[in-house]
Backbone bond lengths (Angstrom), bond angles and torsions (degrees), N, CA, C in turn:
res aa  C-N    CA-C-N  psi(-1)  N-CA   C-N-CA  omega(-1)  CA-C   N-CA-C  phi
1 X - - - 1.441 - - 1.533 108.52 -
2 X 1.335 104.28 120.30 1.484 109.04 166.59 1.692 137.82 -94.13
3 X 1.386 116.24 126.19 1.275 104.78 -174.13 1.168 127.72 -101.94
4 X 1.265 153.97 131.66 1.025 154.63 -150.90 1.869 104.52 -107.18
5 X 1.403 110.70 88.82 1.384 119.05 -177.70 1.413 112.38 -90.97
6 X 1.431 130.35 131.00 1.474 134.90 176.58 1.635 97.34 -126.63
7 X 1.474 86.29 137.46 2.125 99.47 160.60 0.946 106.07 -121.97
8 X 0.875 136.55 166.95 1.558 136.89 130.42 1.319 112.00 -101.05
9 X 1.586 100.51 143.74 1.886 108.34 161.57 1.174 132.85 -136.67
10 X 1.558 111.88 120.74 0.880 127.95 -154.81 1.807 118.51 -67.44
11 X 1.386 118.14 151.01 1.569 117.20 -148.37 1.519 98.71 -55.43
12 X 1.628 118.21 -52.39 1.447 114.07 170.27 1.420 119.61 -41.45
13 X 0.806 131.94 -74.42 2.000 134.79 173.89 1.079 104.15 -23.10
14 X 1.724 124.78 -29.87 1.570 106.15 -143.56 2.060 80.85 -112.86
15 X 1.639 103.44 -6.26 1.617 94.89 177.71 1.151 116.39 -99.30
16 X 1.856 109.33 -6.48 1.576 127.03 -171.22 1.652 82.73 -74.79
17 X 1.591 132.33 -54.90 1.206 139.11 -151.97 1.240 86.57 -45.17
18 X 1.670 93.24 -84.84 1.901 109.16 -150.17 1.559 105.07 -52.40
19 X 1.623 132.06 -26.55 1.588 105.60 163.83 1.064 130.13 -53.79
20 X 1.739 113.46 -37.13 1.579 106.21 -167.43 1.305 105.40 -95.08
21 X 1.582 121.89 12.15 1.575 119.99 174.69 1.631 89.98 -83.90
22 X 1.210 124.76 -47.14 1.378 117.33 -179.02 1.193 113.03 -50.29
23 X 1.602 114.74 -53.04 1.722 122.97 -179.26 1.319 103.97 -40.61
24 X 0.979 116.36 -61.51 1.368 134.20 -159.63 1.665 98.69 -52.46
25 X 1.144 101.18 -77.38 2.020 106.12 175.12 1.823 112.03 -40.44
26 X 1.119 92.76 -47.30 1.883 96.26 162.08 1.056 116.49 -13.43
27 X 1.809 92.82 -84.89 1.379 140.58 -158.71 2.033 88.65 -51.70
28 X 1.427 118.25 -71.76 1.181 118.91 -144.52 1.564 103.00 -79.12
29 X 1.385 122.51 -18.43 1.522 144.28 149.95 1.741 105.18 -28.97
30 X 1.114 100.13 -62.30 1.436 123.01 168.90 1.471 128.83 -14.86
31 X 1.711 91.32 -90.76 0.931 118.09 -171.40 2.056 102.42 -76.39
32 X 1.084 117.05 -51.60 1.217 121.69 166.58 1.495 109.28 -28.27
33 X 1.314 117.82 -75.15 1.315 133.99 178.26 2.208 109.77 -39.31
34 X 1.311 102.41 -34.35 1.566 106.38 172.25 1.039 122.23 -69.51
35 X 1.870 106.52 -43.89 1.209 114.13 170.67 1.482 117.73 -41.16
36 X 1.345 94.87 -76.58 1.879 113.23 179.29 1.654 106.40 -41.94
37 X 1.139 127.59 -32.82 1.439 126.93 -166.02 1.730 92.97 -72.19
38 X 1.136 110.84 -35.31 1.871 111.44 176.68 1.356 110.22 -34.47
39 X 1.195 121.31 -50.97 1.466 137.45 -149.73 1.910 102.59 -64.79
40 X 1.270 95.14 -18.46 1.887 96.19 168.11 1.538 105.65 -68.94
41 X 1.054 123.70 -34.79 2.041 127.19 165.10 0.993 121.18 -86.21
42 X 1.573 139.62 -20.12 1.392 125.89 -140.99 1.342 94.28 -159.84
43 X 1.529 102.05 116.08 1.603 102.13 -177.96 1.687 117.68 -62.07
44 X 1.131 137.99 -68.19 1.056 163.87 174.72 1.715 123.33 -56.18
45 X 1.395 126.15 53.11 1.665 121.99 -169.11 1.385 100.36 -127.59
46 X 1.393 109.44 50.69 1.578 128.77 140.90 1.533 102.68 -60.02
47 X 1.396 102.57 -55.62 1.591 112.77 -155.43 1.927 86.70 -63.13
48 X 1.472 122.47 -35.42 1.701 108.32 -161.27 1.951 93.16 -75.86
49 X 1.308 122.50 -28.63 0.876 122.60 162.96 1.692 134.61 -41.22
50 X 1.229 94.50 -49.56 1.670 109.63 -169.66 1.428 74.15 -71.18
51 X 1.125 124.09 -49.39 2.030 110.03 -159.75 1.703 117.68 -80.99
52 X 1.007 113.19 2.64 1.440 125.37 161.06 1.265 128.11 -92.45
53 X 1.650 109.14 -28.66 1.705 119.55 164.32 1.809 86.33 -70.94
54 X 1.606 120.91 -85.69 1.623 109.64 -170.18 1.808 129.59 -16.09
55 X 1.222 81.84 -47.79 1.754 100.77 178.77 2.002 102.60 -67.08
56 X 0.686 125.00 -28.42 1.701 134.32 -168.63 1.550 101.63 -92.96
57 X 1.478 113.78 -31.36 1.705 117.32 175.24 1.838 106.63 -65.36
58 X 1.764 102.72 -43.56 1.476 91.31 178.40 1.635 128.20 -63.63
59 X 1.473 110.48 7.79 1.616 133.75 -164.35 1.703 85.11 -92.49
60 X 1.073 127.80 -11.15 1.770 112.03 -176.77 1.613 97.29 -103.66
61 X 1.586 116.47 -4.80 1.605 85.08 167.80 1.327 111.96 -114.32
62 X 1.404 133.11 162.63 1.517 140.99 -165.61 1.366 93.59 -63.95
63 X 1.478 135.27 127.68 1.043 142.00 146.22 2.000 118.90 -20.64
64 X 0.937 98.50 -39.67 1.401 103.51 172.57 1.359 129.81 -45.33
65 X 1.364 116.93 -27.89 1.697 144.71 163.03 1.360 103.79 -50.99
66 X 1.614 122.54 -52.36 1.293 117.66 -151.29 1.607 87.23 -88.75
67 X 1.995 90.66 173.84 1.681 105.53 -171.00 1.698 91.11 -95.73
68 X 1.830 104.56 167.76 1.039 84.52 156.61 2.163 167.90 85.39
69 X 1.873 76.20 -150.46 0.996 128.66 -169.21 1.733 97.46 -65.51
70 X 1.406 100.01 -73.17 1.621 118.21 -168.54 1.556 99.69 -71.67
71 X 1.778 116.47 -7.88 1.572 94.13 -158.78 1.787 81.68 -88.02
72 X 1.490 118.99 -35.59 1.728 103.18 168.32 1.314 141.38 -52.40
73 X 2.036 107.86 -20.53 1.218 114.07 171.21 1.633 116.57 -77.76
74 X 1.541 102.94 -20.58 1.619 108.53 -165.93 1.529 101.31 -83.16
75 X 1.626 124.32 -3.83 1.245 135.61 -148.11 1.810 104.87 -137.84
76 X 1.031 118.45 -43.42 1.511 97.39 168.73 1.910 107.40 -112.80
77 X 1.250 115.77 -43.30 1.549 116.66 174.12 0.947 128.99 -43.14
78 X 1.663 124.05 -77.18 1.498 146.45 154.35 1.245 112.26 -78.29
79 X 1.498 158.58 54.87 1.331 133.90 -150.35 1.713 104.22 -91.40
80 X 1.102 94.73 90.03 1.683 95.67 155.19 1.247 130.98 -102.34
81 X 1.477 121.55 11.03 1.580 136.99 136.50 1.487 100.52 -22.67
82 X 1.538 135.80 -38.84 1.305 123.02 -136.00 1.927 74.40 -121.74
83 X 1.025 133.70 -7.54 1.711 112.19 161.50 1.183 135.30 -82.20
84 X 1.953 113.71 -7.00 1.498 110.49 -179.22 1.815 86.69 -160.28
85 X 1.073 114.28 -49.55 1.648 106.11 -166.14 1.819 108.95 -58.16
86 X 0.972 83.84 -70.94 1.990 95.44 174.02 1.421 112.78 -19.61
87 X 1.574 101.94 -64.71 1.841 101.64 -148.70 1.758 84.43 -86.37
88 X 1.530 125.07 -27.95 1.432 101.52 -167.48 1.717 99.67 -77.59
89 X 1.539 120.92 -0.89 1.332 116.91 -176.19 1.814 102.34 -85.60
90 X 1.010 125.53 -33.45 0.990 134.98 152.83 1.534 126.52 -45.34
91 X 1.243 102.72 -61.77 1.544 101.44 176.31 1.656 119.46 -56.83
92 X 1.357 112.50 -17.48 1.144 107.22 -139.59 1.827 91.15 -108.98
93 X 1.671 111.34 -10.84 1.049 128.26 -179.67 1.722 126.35 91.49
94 X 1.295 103.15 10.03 1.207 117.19 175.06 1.804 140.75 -103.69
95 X 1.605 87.99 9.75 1.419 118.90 158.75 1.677 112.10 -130.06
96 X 1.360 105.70 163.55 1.320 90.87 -179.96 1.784 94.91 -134.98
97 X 2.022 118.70 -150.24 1.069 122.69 -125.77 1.700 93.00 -78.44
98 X 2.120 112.29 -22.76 1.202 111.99 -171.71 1.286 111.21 -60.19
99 X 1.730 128.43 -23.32 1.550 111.54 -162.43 1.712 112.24 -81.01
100 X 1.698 92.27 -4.98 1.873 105.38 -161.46 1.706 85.28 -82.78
101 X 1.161 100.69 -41.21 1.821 94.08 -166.15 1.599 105.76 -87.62
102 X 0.845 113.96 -10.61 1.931 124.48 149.35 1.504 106.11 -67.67
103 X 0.959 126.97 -42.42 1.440 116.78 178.20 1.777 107.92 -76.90
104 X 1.261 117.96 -30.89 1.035 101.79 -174.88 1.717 117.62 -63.60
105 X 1.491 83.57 -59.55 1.933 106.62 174.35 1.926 106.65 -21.56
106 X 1.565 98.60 -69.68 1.454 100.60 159.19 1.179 135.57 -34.79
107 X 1.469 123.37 -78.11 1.647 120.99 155.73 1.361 134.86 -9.77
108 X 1.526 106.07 -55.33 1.470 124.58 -179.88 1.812 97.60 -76.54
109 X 1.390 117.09 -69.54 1.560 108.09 174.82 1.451 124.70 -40.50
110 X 1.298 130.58 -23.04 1.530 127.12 179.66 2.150 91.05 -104.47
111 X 0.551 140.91 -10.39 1.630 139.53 -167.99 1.559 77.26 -89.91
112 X 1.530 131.31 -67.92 1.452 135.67 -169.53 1.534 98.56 -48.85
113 X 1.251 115.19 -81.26 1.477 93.03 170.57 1.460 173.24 15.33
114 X 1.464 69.61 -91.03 1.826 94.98 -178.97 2.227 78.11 -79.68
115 X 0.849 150.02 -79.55 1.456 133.39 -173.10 1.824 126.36 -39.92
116 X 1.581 106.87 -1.21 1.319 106.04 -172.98 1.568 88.55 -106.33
117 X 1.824 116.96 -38.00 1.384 120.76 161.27 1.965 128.71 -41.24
118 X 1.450 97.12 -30.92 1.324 87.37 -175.06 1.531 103.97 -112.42
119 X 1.348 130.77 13.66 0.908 145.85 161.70 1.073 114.36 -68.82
120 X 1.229 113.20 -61.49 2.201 139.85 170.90 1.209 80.32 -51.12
121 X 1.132 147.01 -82.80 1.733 143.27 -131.05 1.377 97.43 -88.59
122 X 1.500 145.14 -6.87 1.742 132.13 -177.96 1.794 68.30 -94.01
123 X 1.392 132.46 -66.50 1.770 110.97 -158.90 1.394 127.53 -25.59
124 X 1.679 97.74 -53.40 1.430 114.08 171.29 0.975 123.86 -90.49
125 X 1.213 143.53 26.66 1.537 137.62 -177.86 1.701 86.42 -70.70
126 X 1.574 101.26 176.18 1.681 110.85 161.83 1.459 77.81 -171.40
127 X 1.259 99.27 134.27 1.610 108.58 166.73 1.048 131.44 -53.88
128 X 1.703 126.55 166.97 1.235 116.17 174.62 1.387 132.68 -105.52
129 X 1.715 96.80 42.57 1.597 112.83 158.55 1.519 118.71 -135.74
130 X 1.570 87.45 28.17 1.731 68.08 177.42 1.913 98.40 -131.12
């Protein structure tokens, strides 16, 4: 049996989306970018790599799954709340304009970051012949 489901979405929802899809890419821009900045200390951060894609897989299930504990780590630490839960909560009309400007706040705080991170790490670099 087939059902024939209709929504509509409204122009805001659909502008709440596409910001926090950006946030979101920001956000993981970010942290990615910290990762990789390691590699001035640490020979080998394939392995921090592989664990930043893993960490980005738990971004396809609704935050709602996790306890808690993990739903604050999935939300201010790692936030991949903001790669699929967020904007489809948005789209879908069941968040509204505060979670978009929560995503932003975020965005901008890890963009600050990850640039104060690679800032710290060009001071200390020392090559790898000397």
């Amino acid at each position: 049996m087939i059902k024939n489901f209709s929504y509509v979405i409204s122009l805001q929802a659909f502008i709440g989306f596409v910001l926090l899809i950006i946030f979101g890419v920001a956000i993981f821009y970010s942290l990615f970018f910290m990762f990789t900045t390691l590699t001035f200390w640490l020979q080998r951060v394939f392995n921090l790599e592989e664990f930043l894609t893993s960490v980005l897989n738990f971004g396809k299930a609704p935050v709602q799954v996790f306890t808690q504990g993990f739903l604050l780590f999935f939300i201010f630490i790692v936030p991949v709340a903001f790669v699929a839960t967020f904007p489809t909560q948005v789209l879908l009309g069941k968040s509204g304009c505060e979670l978009v400007l929560f995503g932003g706040i975020m965005a901008l705080i890890f963009l600050f970051l990850s640039n104060k991170f690679w800032n710290f790490a060009l001071k200390h670099y020392s090559s790898a012949s000397s």
